[in-house]
Backbone as ProteinMPNN parsed JSONL, in Angstrom:
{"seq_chain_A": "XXXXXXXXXXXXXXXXXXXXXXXXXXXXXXXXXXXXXXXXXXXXXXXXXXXXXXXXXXXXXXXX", "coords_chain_A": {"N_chain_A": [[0.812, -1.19, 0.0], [2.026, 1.383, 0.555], [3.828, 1.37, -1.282], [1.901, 2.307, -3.417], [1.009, 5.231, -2.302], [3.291, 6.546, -2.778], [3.901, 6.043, -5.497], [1.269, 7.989, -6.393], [1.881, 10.146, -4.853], [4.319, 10.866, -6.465], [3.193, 11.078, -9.242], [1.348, 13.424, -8.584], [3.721, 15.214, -8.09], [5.126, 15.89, -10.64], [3.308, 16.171, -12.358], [2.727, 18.429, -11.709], [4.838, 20.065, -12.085], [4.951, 19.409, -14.556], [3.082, 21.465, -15.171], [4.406, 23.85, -14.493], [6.628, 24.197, -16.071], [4.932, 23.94, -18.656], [3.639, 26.463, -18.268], [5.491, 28.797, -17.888], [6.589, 28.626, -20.639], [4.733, 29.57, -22.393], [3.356, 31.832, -22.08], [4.08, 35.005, -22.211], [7.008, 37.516, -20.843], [6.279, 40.059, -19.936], [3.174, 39.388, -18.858], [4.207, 37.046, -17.217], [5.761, 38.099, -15.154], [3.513, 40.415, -14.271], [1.572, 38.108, -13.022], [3.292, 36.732, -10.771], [3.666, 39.123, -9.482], [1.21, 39.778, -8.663], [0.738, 36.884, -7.066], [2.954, 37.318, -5.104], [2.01, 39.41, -3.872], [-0.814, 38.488, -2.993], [0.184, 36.261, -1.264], [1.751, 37.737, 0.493], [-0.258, 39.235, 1.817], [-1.709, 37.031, 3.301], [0.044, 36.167, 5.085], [0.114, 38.508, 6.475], [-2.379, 38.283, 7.668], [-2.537, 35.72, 8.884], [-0.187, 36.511, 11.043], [-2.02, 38.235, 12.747], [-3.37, 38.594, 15.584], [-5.868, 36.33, 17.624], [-7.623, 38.218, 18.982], [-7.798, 40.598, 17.253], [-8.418, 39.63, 14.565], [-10.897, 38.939, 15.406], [-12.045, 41.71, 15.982], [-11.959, 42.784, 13.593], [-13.784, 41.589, 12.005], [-15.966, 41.594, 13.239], [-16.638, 44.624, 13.551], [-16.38, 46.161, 11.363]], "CA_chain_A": [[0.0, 0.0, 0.0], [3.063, 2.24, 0.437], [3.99, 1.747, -3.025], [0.705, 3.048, -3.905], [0.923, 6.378, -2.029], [4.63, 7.092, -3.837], [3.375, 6.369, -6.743], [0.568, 9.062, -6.553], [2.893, 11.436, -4.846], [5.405, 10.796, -8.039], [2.563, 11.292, -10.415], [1.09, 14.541, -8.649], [4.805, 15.933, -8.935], [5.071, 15.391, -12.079], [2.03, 17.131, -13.029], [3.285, 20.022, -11.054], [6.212, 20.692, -12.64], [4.383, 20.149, -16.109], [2.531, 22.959, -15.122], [5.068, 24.971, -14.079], [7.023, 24.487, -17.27], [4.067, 24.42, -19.58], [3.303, 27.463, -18.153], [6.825, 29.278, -18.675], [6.641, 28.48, -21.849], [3.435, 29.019, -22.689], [3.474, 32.774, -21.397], [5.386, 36.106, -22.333], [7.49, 38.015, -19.919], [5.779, 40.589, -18.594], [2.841, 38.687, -18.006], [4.724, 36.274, -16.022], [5.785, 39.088, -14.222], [2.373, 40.629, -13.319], [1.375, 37.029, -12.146], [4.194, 36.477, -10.191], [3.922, 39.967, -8.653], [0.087, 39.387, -7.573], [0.771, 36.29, -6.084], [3.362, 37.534, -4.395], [0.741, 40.407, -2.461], [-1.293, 37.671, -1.878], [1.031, 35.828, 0.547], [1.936, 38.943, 1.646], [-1.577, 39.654, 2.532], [-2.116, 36.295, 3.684], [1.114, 36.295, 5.911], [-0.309, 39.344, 7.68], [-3.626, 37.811, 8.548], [-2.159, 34.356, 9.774], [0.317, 37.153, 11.554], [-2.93, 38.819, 13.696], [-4.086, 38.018, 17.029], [-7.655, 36.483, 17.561], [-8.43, 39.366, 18.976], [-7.808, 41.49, 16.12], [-9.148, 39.01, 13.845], [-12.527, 39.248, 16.082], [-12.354, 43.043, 15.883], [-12.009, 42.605, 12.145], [-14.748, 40.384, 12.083], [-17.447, 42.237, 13.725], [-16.72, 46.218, 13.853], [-15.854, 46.611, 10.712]], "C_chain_A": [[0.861, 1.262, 0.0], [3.173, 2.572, -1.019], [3.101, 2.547, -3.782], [0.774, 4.534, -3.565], [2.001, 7.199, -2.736], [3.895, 7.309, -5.068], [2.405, 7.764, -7.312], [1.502, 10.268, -6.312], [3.898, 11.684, -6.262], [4.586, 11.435, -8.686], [2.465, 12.957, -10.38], [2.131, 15.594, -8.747], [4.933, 16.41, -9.98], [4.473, 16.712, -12.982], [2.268, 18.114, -12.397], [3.761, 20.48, -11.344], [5.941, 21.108, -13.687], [4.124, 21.432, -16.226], [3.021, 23.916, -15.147], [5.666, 25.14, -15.414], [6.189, 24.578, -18.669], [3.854, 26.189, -19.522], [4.889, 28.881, -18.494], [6.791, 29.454, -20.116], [5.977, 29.367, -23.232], [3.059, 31.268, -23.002], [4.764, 33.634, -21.276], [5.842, 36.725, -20.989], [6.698, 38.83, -18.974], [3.939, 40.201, -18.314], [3.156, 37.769, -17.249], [5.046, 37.01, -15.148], [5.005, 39.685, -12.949], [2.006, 39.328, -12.999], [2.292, 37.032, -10.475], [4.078, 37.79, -9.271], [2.212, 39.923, -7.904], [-0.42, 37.661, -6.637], [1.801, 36.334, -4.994], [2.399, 38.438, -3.186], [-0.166, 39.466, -2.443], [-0.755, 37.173, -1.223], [1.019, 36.402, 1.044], [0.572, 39.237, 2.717], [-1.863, 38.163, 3.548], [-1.082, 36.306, 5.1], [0.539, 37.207, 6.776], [-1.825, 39.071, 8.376], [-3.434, 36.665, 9.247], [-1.395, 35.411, 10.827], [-1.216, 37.296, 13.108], [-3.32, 37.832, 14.792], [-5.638, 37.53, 16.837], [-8.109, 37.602, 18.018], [-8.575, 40.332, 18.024], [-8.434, 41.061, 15.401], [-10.73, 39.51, 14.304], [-12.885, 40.754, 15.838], [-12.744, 43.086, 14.677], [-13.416, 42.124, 11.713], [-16.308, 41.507, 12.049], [-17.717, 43.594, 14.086], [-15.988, 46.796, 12.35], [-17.147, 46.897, 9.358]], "O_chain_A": [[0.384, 2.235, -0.585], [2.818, 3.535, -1.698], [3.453, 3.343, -4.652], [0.596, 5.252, -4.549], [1.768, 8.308, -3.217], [3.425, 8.342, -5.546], [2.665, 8.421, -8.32], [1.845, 11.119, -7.134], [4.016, 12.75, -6.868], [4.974, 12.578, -8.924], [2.935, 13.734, -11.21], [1.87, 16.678, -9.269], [4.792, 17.624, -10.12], [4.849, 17.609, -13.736], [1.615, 19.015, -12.922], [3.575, 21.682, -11.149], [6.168, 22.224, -14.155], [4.598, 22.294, -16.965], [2.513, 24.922, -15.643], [5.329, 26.155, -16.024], [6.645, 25.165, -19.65], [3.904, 26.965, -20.477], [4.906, 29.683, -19.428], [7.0, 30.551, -20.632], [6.368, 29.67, -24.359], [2.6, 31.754, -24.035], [5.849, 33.429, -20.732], [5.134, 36.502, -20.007], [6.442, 38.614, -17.789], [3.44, 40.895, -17.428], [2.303, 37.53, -16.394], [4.614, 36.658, -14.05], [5.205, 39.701, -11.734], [2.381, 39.465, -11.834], [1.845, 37.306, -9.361], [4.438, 37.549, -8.119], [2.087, 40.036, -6.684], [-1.395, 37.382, -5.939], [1.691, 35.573, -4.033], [2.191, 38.16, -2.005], [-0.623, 39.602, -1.308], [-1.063, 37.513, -0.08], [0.49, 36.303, 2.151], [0.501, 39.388, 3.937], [-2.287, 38.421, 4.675], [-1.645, 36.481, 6.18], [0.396, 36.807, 7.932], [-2.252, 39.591, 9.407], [-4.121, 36.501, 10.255], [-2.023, 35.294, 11.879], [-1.277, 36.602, 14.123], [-3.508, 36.616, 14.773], [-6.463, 38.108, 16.13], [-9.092, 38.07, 17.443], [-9.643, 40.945, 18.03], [-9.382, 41.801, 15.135], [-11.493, 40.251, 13.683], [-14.039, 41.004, 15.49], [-13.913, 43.425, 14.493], [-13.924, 42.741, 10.777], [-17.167, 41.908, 11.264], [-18.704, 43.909, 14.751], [-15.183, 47.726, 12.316], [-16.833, 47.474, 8.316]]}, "name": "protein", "num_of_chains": 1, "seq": "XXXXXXXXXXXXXXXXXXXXXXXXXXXXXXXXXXXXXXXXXXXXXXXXXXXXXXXXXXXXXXXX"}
């Protein structure tokens, strides 16, 4: 059953990477660019909300 879970993990690799290099490819500069620069401000954004306190969160939440 091991073998089985590698295997998937291998595959979904795989297909990850495709993606990544299909997509390279696939796709001129400076749109790879703007991509690359709005998923960067999303982490960012995301980073600062995993960052916050529940209490802030809660403030956020319900006084806003």
């Amino acid at each position: 059953m091991a073998k089985f879970g590698n295997t998937v993990a291998t595959l979904f690799a795989g297909a990850v990477v495709g993606a990544a290099v299909g997509y390279l490819l696939a796709t001129d500069k400076d749109k790879r660019h703007e991509d690359i620069e709005k998923l960067k401000n999303g982490l960012d954004n995301l980073k600062m909300k995993l960052e916050k306190k529940p209490a802030d969160i809660e403030q956020d939440i319900y006084h806003t």
